[in-house]
N, C-alpha and C positions, 0 to 999 in steps of 0.2 A: 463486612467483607468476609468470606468463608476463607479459611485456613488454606485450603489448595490456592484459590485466588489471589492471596496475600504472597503464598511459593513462587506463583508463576512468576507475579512482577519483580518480585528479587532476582528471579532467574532472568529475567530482562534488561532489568539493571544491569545485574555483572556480565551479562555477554555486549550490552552495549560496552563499557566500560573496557574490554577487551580491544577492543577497535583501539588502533593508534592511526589516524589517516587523516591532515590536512583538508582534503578536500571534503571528505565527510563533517569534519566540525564546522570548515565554512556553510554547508548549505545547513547544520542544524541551527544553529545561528543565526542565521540569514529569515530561517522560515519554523522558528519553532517547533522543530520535527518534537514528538514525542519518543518515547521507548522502544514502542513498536516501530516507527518509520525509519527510526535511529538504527535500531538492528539491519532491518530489510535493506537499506540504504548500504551498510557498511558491508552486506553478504555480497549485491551487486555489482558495489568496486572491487572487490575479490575478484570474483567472476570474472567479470570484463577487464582486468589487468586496469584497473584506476580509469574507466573510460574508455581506454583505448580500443575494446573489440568489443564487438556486440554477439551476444550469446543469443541460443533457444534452447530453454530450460523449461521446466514444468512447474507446478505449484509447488507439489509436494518437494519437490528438490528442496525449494528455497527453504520450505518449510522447516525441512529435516536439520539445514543448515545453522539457519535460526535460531531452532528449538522452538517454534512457533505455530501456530494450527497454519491450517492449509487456508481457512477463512481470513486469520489474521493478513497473511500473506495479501491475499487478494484483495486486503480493504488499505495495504501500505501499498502498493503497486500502485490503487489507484489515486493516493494521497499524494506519492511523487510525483505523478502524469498531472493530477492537476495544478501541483507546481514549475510544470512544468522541465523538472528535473532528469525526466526520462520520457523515453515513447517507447508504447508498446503495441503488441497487434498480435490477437492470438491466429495459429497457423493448426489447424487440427487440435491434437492432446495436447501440443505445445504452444511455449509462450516467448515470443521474438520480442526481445529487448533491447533497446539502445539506448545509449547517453546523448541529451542536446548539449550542442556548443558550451560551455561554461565561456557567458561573455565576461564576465567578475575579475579582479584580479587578485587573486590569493594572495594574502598578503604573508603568509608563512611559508608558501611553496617559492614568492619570488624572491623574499629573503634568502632562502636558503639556496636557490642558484648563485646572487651574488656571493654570498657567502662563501660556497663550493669554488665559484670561480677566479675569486681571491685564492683563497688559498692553494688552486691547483698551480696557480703560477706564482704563486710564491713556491711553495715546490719546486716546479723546475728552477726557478732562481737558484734556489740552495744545489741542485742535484747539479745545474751548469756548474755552479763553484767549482763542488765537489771532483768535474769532470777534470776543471781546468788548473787542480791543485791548488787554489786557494790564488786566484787571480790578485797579483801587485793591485795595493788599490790607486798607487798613480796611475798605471795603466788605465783602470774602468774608469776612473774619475776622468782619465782624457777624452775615453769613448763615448761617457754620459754626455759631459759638459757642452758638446753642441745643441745637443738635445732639449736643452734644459730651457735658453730662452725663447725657443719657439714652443715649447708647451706653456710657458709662464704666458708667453703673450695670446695663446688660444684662450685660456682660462681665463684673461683677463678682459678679452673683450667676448667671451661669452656671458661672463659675469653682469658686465654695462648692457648688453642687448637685452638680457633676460631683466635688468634692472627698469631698462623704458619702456620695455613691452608693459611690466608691471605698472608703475605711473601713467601710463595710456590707458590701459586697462581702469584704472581709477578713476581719470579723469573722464572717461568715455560713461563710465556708470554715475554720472552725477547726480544720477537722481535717488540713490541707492541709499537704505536705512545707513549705512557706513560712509556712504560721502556724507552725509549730514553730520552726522559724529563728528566726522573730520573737520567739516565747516564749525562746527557750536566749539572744535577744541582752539579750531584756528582765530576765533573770534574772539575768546576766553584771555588766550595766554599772549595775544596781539604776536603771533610766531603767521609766517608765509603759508599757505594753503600746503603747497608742496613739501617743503619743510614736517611740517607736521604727518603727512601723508610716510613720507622717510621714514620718518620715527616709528611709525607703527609697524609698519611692514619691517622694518631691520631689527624688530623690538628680541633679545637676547634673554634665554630661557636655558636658567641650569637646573638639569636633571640630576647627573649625580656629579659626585667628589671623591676620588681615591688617593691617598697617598699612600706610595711605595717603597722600601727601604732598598735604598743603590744597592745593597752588595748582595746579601740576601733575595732579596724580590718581594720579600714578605709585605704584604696590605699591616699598613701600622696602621688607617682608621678609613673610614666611608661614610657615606652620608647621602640620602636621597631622597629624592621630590615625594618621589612614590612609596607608601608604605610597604605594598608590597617589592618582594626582592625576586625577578622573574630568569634572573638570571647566576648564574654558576661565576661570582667572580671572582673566585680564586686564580678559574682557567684565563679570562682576562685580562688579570695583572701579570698573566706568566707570557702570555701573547704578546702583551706591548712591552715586558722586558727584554723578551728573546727577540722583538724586532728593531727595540731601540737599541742591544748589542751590539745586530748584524749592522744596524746603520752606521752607530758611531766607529765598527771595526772595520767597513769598506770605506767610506766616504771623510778620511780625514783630513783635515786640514793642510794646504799643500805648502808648509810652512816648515821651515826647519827648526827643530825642536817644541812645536808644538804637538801635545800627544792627544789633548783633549776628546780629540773626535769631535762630529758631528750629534745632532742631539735633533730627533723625530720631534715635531713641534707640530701636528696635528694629523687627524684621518679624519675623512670623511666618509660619512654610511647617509644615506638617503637625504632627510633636513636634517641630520644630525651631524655634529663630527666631535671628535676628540682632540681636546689640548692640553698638550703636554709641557709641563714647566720643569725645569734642574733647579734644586738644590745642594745646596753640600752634601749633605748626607742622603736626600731623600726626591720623588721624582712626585709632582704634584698633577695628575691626570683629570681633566674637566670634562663633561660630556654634557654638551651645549645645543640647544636647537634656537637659530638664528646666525646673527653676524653680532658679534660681541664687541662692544665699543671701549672708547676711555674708562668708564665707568667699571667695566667686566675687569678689563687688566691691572687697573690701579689695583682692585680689591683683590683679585687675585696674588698680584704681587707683595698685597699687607700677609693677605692669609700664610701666604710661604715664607713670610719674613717673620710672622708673631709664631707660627710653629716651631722656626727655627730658633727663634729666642725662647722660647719657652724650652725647649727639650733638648737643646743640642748638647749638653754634655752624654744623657743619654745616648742619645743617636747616633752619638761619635763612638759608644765603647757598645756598641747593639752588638748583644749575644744571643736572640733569639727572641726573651723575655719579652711581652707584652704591658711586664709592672712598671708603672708608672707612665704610660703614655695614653690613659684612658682618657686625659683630658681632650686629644686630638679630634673624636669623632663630633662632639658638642660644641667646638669651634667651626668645624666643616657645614653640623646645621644653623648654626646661626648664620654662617656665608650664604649659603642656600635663601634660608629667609630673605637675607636683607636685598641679594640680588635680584630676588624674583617679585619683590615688591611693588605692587602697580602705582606706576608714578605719569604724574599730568604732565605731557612736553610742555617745555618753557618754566615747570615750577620744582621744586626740591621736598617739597610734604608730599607724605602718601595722600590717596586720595580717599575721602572719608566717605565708612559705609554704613555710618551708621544711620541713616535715613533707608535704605536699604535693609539693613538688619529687621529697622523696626518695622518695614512693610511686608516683610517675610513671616515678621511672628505673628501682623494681624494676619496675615493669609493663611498662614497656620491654625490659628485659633479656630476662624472662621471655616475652616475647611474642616477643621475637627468637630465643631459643633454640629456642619452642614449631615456628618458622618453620624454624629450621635443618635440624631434627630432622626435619621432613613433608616436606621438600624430599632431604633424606639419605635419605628411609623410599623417596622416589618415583625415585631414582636406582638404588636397590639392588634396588626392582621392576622397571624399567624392564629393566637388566643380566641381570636372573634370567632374563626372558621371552626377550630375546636367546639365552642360553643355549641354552634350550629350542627355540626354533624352530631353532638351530641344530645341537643333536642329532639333530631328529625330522628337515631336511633329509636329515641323515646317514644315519640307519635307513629311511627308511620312503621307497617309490619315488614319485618328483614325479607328479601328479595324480590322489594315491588319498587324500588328506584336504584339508580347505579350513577351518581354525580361526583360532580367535583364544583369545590365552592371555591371563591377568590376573593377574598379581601382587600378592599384599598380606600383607606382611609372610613368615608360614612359610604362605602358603595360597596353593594356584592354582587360580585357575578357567578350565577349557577347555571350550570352546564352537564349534558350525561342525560340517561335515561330514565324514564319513569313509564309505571303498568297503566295507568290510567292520567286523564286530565285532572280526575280530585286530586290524585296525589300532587301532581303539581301547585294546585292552589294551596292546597295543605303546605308545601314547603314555603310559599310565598307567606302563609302567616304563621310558620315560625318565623322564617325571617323579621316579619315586621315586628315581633313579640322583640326583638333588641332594641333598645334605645340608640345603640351605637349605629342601628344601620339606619339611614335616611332616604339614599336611593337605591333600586332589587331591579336586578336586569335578570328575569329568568330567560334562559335558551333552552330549557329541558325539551327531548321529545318522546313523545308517549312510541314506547312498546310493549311486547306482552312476554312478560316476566313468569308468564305461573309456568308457561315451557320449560324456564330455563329454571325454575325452582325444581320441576318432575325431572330435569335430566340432573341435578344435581344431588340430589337425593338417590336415583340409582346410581349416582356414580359414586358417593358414597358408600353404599353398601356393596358396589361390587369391590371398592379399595379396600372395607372388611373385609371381604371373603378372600381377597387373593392375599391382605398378610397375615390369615388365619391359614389359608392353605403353604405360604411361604413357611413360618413355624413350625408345622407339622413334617415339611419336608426336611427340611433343615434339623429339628429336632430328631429326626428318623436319623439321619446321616449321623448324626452328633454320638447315638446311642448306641451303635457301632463300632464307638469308639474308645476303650479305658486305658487309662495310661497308667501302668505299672512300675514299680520301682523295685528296686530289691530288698529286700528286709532290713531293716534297719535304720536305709538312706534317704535321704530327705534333697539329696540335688540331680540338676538335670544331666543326665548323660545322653549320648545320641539317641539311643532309644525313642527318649521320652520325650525329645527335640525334635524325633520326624516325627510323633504323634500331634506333637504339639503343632508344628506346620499342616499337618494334615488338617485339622481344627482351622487353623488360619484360613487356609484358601476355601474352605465350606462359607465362611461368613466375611470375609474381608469386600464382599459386594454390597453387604447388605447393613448400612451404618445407622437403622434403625435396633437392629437388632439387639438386647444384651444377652451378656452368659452368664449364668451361675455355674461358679463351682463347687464341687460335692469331694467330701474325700471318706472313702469306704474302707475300713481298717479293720485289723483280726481281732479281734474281742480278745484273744487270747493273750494278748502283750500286754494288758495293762491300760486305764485310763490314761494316765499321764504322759508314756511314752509314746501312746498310740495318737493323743492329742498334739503333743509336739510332733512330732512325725507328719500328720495331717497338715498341720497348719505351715509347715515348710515346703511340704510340697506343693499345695494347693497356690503357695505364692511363687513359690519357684514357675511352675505354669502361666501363673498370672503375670510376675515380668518375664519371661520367653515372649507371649504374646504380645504387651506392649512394644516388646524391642520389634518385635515385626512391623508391628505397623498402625494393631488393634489400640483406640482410644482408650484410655486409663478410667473413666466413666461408665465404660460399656462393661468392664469385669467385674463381678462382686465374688468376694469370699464370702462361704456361709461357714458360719461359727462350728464349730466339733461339738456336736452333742448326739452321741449315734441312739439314743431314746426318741428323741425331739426327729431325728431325720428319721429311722424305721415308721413313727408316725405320722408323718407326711403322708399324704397319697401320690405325690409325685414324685417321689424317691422309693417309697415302700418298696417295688416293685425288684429295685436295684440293687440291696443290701446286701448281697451275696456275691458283688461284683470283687470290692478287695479292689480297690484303685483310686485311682483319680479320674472324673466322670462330668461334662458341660452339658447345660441344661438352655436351653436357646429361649427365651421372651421376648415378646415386642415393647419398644419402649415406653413408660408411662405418659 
């Protein structure tokens, strides 16, 4: 890949990269957008306000946008259309575009409504307070409390509805690779159809573990399913403190001399929710998907009991200090482990996979060998064809065939052109001259090559004439040009920096080109001073140039020898110049 083209796609990269848009990630996601589609795609949601209005723009607009040719443009345009991701239809110069329907449902865009919608009324919650000076919580507690067991009793049998619908739903699909499961578990552990059906579907899944210190808020340790950590949870141990505050400080207990308050014991977010347990000292926060049963809470309630025995002098005199409570986070994965551990309904052992394991590693094996072997088959084709092209260079005279051979396995297929029928027969016995080839499917077809040998041969020499004419002009321009210094000094000053840019823009077209530079000095200063002199300057030129733009390849310095350059004939001419002086070549 040529150095510009390696530019471009970095420059593709980092404008993709710029994009921060939901729905752009979903569709590259969705359909493997590359760089190019990924850009053009993320200009369009600009455009159109995220979908919402449909533009008519031109090519080059997007183009310019982008940073992307005008071609590029038109071949991502039509790479969305035929994802169906946009319609377009051109109208004149222009180009009318719209977004289809996104049936999908982003799952980052609808997080983040509930999200927003939570919190907007949490919000006003605080700001009513706020209005109402900090409302008696007898009072609210009386205004809530009717409330409370007609929402207890919706959830409760919307809970059982959505339970039988489920069990219907199971038992309706009897035939189903997972009713079977169900049946070979319910036959196993001699537990009722249904029963077992329960189990799986209620089956409890901890994600993470935080424990939080009461007074402070500080995360004393965490622990989670997932390696990675995609979330900021500082901000959400400070979230379910600041809301377990307000709960325990509106809603407490309507009891005389009890101060305790109330205490947040779960939220729900989508299949997930959070459970939240009190300690003495410290607040034990669960993030569970499922319905968590005896099993979840007994363990739960050892975890907060064995942290509490282990660290509670600590806990009790907590000054900020994180020393000595590192044991906590390694207790939390092990709760993790042990909870998430796949167990057979009706029995108490995990359930073993090592039958499993070891059908994995032959399929590994074998899938590696399957790889070795295609990759071995495509190496010893690859070699073959070598061969071949390298015989037929051998026999058969350069511009009387134009093929392409294919290897596979003991078969070769040749393809492409040839001047005559000998020559094709001629390629069929090189072919057969290999042991390794057994079966020769020729498809060559005869054309006539001497045309295209006579047009390439003049066009050869008219490519000499025109970069023998390019040099000469070039060199003309160049020789018009000497860059002087002032006596003594050896660095660039503006001067010798517009010369030097003039020099630039004559050859920065032409990246066959190189320069020699010459440096032409007063005899009357001395060998040595006049050598050093020379040779500073000469590079001081030479990086000016580089910093432009010009390849470090294409510059040579010629050594100070003003004997050796007066006898030149391509210098002779110049020795009374007294400067610094580019000589233009074409490359070897």
């Amino acid at each position: 890949m040529k150095k510009s083209d390696i530019g471009k796609e970095v420059t593709i990269l980092k404008k993709s990269i710029t994009f921060d848009n939901p729905i752009l990630r979903h569709f590259v996601k969705k359909h493997s957008l590359d760089e190019k589609d990924s850009v053009v795609l993320g200009v369009l949601l600009e455009l159109t306000n995220q979908t919402r209005t449909d533009i008519k723009t031109h090519y080059n607009l997007i183009a310019e946008a982008a940073e992307l040719s005008s071609m590029d443009v038109y071949q991502s345009i039509n790479s969305l259309h035929r994802y169906r991701i946009i319609d377009y239809k051109p109208e004149g110069k222009f180009l009318h575009v719209s977004f289809n329907e996104i049936e999908d449902t982003i799952e980052e865009i609808a997080l983040a409504y509930i999200n927003a919608g939570k919190i907007r009324h949490l919000e006003n919650d605080v700001s009513y307070m706020k209005r109402m000076n900090y409302l008696p919580s007898d009072e609210l507690y009386d205004r809530i409390s009717p409330l409370v067991g007609k929402l207890i009793a919706a959830k409760i049998a919307e809970a059982f509805r959505a339970l039988v619908n489920y069990v219907n739903d199971r038992l309706e699909s009897s035939l189903s690779g997972k009713m079977w499961r169900f049946r070979y578990l319910a036959f196993r552990t001699k537990l009722p159809l249904g029963e077992v059906i329960l189990k799986e579907s209620l089956a409890c899944v901890v994600d993470e573990v935080l424990i939080i210190e009461k007074k402070s808020s500080l995360l004393l340790g965490h622990a989670s399913r997932h390696e990675e950590a995609g979330t900021d949870r500082d901000v959400v141990v400070a979230m379910l403190s600041a809301i377990m505050d307000f709960i325990r400080t509106s809603f407490k207990k309507n009891k005389k001399g009890d101060e305790s308050g109330a205490l947040l014991n779960g939220i729900e977010f989508g299949d997930s929710r959070i459970i939240v347990q009190e300690s003495p000292y410290f607040y034990s926060a669960f993030v569970v998907q499922g319905a968590p049963g005896i099993d979840f809470l007994s363990g739960s309630d050892s975890l907060s009991a064995s942290i509490h025995e282990s660290f509670r002098m600590k806990l009790k005199k907590f000054d900020g200090s994180m020393y000595g409570l590192e044991g906590i986070s390694p207790m939390l994965e092990e709760f993790i482990t042990k909870m998430n551990m796949v167990v057979v309904p009706g029995r108490g052992e995990n359930r073993d996979f090592r039958k499993l394991k070891i059908a994995a590693g032959i399929a590994a094996v074998i899938f590696s060998l399957w790889v070795g072997l295609t990759i071995r088959g495509d190496i010893r084709d690859y070699r073959l064809e070598k061969k071949f092209y390298a015989a037929a260079s051998e026999k058969i005279q350069k511009f009387s065939y134009d093929i392409v051979a294919d290897a596979d396995g003991d078969k070769l297929l040749i393809t492409g052109l040839v001047s005559t029928p000998a020559i094709s027969a001629e390629l069929n016995s090189i072919a057969s001259g290999f042991p390794e080839i057994k079966d020769i499917e020729n498809r060559t077809v005869v054309a006539d090559f001497r045309t295209a040998e006579k047009y390439h041969s003049n066009y050869m020499e008219l490519e000499q004439k025109f970069n023998d004419l390019q040099i000469l002009l070039i060199r003309q321009e160049l020789e018009k040009i000497v860059i002087q210094f002032p006596s003594g000094v050896d660095t660039m000053g503006n001067s010798q920096m517009l010369q030097a840019r003039r020099i630039y823009e004559i050859v920065k077209e032409y990246p066959r080109i190189h320069l020699d530079i010459i440096a032409f000095n007063d005899p009357d200063g001395g060998f040595e001073i006049n050598k050093r002199l020379a040779e500073g300057r000469m590079s001081g030129v030479g990086s000016y140039l580089e910093s432009l733009g010009i390849d470090k390849g294409r510059i040579h310095l010629t050594e100070f020898n003003p004997d050796v350059i007066s006898a030149d004939p391509r210098y002779s001419a110049y020795t009374d110049r007294r400067g610094i002086m580019l000589f233009a070549r074409m490359e070897k």
